[in-house]
N, C-alpha and C positions, 0 to 999 in steps of 0.2 A: 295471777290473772290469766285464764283463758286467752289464748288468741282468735281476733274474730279471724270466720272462715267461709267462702261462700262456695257454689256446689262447680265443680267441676263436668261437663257430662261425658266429655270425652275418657276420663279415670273413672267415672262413679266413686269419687270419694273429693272430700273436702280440701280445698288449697289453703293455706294460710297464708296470711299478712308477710310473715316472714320467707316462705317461699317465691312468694309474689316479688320481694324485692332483689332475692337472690336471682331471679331469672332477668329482669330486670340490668341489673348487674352485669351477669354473663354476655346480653343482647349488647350491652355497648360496649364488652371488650370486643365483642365479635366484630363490630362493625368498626372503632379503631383499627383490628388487624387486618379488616379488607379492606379498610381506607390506603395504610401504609402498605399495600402489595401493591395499589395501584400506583404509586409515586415512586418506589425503589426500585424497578425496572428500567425506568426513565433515566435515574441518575446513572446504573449500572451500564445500561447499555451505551448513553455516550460517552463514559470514562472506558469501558473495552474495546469499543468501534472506531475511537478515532484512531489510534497508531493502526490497525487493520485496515482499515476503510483506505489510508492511504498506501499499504505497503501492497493492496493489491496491483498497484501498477507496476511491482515488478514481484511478479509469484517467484519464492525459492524453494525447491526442493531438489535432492540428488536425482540429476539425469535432465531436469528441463534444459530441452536448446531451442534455439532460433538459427535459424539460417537466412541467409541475406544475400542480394544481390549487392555488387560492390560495383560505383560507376566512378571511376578516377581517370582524371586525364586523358579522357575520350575513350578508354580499355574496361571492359564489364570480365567481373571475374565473381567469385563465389565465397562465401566466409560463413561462419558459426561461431556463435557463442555458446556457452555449456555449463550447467551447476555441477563441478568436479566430484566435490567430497564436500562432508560436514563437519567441523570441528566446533569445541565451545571453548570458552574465557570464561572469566570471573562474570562477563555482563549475559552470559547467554549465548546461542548458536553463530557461528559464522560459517559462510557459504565462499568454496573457491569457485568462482566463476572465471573461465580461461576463453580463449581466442583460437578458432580450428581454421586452417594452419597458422600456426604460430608463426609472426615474422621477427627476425631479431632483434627490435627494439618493443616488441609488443610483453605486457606485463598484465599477470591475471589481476583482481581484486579480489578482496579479500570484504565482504559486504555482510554487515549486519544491523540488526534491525532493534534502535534505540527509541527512548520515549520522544525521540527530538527528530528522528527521523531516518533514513537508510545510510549508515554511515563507510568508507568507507574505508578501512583501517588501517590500509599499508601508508596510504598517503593522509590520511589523516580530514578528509570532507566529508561533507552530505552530499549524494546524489540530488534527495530532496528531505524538506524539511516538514517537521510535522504543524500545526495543521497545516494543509495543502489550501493557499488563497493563492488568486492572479492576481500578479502585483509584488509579490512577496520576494525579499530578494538574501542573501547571506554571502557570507565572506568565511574562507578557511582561516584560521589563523595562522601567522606566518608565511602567506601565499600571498601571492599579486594576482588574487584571485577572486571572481567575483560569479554566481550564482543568480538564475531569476527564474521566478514562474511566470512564463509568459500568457499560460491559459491551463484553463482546468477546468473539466466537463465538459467538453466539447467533444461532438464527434467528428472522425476524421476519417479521410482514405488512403490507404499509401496501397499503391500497385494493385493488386487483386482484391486484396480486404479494403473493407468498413465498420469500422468500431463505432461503437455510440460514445463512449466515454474516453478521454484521450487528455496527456499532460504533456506539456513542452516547457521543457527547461533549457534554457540559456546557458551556458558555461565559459565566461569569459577568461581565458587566464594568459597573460599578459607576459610570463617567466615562459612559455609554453608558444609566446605569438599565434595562438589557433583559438578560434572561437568557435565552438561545437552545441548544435543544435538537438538536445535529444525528444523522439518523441516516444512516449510510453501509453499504452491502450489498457484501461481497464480489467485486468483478469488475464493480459496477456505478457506484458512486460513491456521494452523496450522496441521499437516496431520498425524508427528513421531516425540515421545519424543522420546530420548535415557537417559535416568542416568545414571552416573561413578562416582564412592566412589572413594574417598582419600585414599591412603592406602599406607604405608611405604614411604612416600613424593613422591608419583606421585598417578597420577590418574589410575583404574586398563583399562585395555583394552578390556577387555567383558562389556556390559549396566550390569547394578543389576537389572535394570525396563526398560521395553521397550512399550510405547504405539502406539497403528498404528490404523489408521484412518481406520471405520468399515461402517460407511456413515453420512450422511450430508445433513443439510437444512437451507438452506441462504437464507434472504427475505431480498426485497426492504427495502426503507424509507417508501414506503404504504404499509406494511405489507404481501405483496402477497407473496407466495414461488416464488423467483426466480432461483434457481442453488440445486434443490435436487440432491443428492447423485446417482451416478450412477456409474456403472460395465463399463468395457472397454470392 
């Protein structure tokens, strides 16, 4: 049997039944596979963004420092921090980040960057943990040591800058008597230490040390300066 056929005028020639259903056909895989491009981005982007999204609060690559005004004990002095070198492990890259000038109880870390958060290896903590909520609190193991996000998202000012986006972590540690106040800016790193000494079983409520971020130079993975230190 013949297949019916009606006229086509854009071909000048006849379509068939069977044609008709093969296009047909085609038209709804097409539109399944632009349904599911629109839904897989979705999923992709927040399983790759979260550990990023928060490890922008402390950018690493070889060469970024921070320099800092240092106010202790009524005496202002000057300090930097520095990403040294890069080495990897079995888990992925680790960053030496050191202390300019070195005092002799001062120790560099050794910081890398896990599904769980900015880890940091010699001593065995989280800086901070992944996902980044206020509120959120951890414990190192084997430490008398206790960890808190006191805020996220927030903008903030220390000395000449103002960041829009800004995280304060809490660092209580108890083996240590010091309770350290860190604040981290958005795309910049780490910006104010505060220290609090132990004293008669609480911690005192004045910093004993206070560092604030004095400027700053972040470079790509290609080595270029990308986010030098700038005035508001």
């Amino acid at each position: 049997m013949k297949e019916k056929s009606k006229f086509d005028p854009w071909t000048t020639r006849p379509i068939t039944v069977m044609e008709n259903v093969r296009s047909l056909r085609q038209s709804l895989l097409m539109s399944c596979f632009a349904v599911a491009l629109l839904f897989l981005p979705v999923g992709f982007l927040a399983q790759e963004n979260q550990v990023p999204s928060g490890m922008r609060y402390y950018p690493l690559a070889v060469g970024n420092t921070w320099q800092y005004s240092v106010l202790s004990e009524g005496k202002v002095s000057t300090a930097s921090w520095k990403v040294v070198n890069k080495t990897s492990n079995a888990a992925g890259a680790v960053f030496g980040v050191w202390p300019f000038p070195a005092e002799a109880d001062d120790e560099g870390m050794q910081l890398q960057v896990t599904p769980d958060g900015l880890l940091e290896l010699s001593a065995n903590f989280y800086l901070f943990q992944f996902p980044m909520r206020k509120g959120g609190s951890w414990k190192p193991k084997g430490h008398e040591r206790q960890f808190s996000l006191l805020s996220e998202g927030d903008p903030c000012t220390v000395g000449k800058f103002t960041f829009q986006m800004c995280a304060v972590v809490q660092d209580d540690d108890k083996e240590a008597n010091l309770r350290t106040v860190t604040t981290y800016a958005y795309d910049v790193g780490p910006v104010r230490y505060e220290y609090y000494k132990w004293v008669n079983e609480s911690f005192e409520k004045e910093p004993t040390q206070t560092l604030k971020i004095v400027s700053y130079s972040l470079r790509s993975s290609r080595g270029h300066v990308a986010h030098p230190g700038a005035t508001k």
